[in-house]
N, C-alpha and C positions, 0 to 999 in steps of 0.2 A: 268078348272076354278073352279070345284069344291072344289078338293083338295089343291086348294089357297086358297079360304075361308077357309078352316077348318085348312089351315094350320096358316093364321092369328088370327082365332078365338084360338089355343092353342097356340100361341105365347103370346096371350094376357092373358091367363090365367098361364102362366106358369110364366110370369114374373111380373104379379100383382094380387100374389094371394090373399093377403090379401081386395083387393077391389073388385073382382069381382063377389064375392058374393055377396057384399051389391051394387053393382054399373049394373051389366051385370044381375046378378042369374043364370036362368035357358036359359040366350038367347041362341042359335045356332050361327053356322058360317052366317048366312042367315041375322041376327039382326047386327053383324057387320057390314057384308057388307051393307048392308041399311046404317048405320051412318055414314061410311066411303063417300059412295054414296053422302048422303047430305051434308057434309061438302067439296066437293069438288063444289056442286050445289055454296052454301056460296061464298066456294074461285074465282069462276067464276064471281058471282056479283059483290062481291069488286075489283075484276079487273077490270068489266067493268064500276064500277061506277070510280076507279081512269081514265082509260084511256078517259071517258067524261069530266072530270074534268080538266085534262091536255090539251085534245082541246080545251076547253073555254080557258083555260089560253093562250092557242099559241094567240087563235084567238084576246082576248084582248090587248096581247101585240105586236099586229100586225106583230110581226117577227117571229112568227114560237117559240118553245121549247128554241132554245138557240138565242131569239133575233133578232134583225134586220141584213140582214146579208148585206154587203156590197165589192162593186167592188173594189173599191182603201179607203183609210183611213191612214190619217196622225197624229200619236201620238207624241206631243211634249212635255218631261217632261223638262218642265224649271229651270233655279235657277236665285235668285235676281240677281247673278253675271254676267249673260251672259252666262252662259256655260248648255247646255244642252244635252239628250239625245233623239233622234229623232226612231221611229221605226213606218215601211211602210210596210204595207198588202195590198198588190194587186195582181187581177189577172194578168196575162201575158198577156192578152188581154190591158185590162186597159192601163199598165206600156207602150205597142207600143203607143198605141193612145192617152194618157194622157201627156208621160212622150219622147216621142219617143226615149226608148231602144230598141236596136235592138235583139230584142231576138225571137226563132222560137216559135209560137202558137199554133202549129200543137201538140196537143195532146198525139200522139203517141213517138213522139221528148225528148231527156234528156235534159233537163235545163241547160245551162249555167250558174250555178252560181260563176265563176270567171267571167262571164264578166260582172255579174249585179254587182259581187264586185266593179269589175273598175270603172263602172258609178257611183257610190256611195263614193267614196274613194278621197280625197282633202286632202290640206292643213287644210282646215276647220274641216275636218268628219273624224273618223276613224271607219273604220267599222269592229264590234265585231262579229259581225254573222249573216247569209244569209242561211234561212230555207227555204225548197222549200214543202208545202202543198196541199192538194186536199180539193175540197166538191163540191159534185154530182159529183164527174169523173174528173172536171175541174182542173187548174193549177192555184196556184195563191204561192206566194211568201214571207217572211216578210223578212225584212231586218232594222238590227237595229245599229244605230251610235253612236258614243257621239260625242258632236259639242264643241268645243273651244271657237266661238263666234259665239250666234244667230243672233247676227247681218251682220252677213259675210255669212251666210247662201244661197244668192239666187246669191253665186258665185260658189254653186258647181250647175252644170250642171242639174241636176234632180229637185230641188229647184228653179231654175230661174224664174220659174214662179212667186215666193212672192217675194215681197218686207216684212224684217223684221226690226222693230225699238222697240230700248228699250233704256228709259228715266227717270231719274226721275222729277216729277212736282208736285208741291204743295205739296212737304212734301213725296208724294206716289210715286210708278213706276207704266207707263203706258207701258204696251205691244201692238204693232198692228203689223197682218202679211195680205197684201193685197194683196190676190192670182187673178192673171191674166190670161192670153189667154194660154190656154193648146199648146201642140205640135203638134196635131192635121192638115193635110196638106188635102185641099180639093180635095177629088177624092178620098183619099188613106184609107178609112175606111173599113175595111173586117167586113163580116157577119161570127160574131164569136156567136152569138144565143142573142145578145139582145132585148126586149123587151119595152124597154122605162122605166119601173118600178125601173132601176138599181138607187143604192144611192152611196154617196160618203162619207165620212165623214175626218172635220180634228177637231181633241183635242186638247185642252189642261189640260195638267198637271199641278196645280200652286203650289206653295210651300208658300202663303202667305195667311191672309186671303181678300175675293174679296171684293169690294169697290162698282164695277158695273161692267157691261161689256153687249154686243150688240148679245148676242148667243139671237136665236128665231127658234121655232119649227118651222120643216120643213112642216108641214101638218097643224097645227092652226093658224101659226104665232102670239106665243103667247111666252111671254118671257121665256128663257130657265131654267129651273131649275138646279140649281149647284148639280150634283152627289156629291154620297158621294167617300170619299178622294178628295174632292176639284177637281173637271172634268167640266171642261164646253167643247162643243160640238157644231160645227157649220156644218149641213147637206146642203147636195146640189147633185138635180139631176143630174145622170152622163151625160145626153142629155144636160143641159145647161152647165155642165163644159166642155166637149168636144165643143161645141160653143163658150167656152172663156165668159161667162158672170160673171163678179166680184164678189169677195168675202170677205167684208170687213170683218177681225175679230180682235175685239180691247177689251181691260181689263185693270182696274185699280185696283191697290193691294196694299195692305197695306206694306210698306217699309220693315215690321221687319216679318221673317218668320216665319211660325207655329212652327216649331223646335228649333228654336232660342229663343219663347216666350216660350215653353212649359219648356226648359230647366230654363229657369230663373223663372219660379214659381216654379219649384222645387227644385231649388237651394236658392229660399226665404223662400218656407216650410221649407226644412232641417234646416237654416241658424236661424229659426224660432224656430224649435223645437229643439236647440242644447241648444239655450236661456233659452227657460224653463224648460229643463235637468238640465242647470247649476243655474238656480234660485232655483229647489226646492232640489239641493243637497243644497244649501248655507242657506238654513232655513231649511234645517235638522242639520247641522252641528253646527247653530247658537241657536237651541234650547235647542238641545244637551250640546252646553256649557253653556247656563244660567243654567238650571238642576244641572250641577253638581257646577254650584258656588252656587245653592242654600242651594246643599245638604252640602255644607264645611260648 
């Protein structure tokens, strides 16, 4: 240990000679190592003050570091037209009991991901890809579609549970998707480790801006606030969706899409700024030639 100190104290002078005269002097290897000592004391606080920092934060956003985490969740990215793209995260547990796919839950087991393909795959749906993921050791699954018509939706088997409508009224489109009695068959529930606390979620994705709509927090019941990229979000415990207790989720949106408006203001700015390109070429040009009739 010795001859490590002294070999960091001439390392440091051999490579910063010009300052360790006026910065170190006369110290030894002994005064390094003290500074080196303290500034690891330092580096230890600030780690422990971030990792306190970081449990406040789990603890206020009552999901832990990365969020709320949930059993099943249905992401619907919509378009004005009817055609969408659907993507489902669930455990394997969930998907039997929620969704009644027959696939094994035994843990130790490899996934059939053809045959969650097949259950997912219609006239309606084509299915682009079927990831099979962990967290905590567990299995859970995502699988993601494009749909033809949202409104043909609760024909493909997995979906049956909503009913989906899309309409236009009073000038706006109204979306509602009204999720019903799960798959769930009494008797046939396995103890896969839940707890009662499990959450569900299904999204939406809009593509217009929102009008209104009936999302409300799962814990205050208090009206849901629109994330940002346009998300609204209707939660429900997995104890009462496996009971089959109703889900109503409805929105009204403004007829003309964000994309669609965004392009035509800047298609006005340009169309705008082409204008006064070509007005102050035309009194440059026009000045230009009084000038020289003046000079004749």
């Amino acid at each position: 240990m010795r001859k490590i100190r002294w070999d960091i104290s001439g390392a440091v002078h051999s490579t910063l000679p010009w300052c360790t005269s006026a910065l170190i002097g006369g110290r030894d290897g002994a005064d390094i190592q003290y500074i080196i000592r303290r500034m690891s004391v330092l580096a230890r606080a600030f780690l422990l003050i971030a990792l306190g920092c970081i449990a406040a934060g789990s603890i206020a956003c009552k999901g832990g570091i990365l969020g709320k985490q949930y059993e099943y969740e249905e992401d619907l990215y919509l378009s004005l037209d009817g055609t969408a793209t659907v993507v489902v995260n669930s455990s394997l547990a969930a998907l039997v009991a929620l969704r009644g796919i027959d696939v094994d839950v035994n843990p130790s087991a490899r996934v059939d991901l053809n045959q969650i393909r097949a259950a997912y795959q219609s006239p309606v749906t084509r299915v682009t890809r079927v990831s099979p993921w962990r967290r905590a050791g567990r299995r859970f699954v995502q699988v993601r579609m494009s749909v033809s018509d949202v409104r043909k939706l609760s024909d493909v088997t997995p979906f049956a549970w909503s009913r989906y409508t899309l309409v236009v009224k009073n000038g706006h489109h109204v979306f509602e998707q009204i999720v019903g009695a799960s798959a769930l068959k009494r008797g046939t529930l396995q103890n896969v480790g839940w707890n009662g606390s499990e959450v569900v979620a299904f999204r939406l994705h809009l593509p217009s801006r929102i009008l209104w709509h009936n999302a409300r927090d799962l814990e205050t019941n208090e009206a849901f606030e629109t994330k940002r990229g346009n998300i609204l979000e209707w939660e429900q415990h997995l104890a009462d969706r496996l009971d089959g207790a109703p889900l109503d989720i409805k929105v009204e949106l403004d007829s003309q899409s964000i994309l669609h408006r965004t392009l035509w203001l800047f298609a006005s700015a340009f169309t705008a700024a082409l204008v006064v390109l070509a007005l102050l070429i035309w009194l440059t040009m026009r000045k230009g030639a009084e000038e020289t009739a003046t000079s004749i």
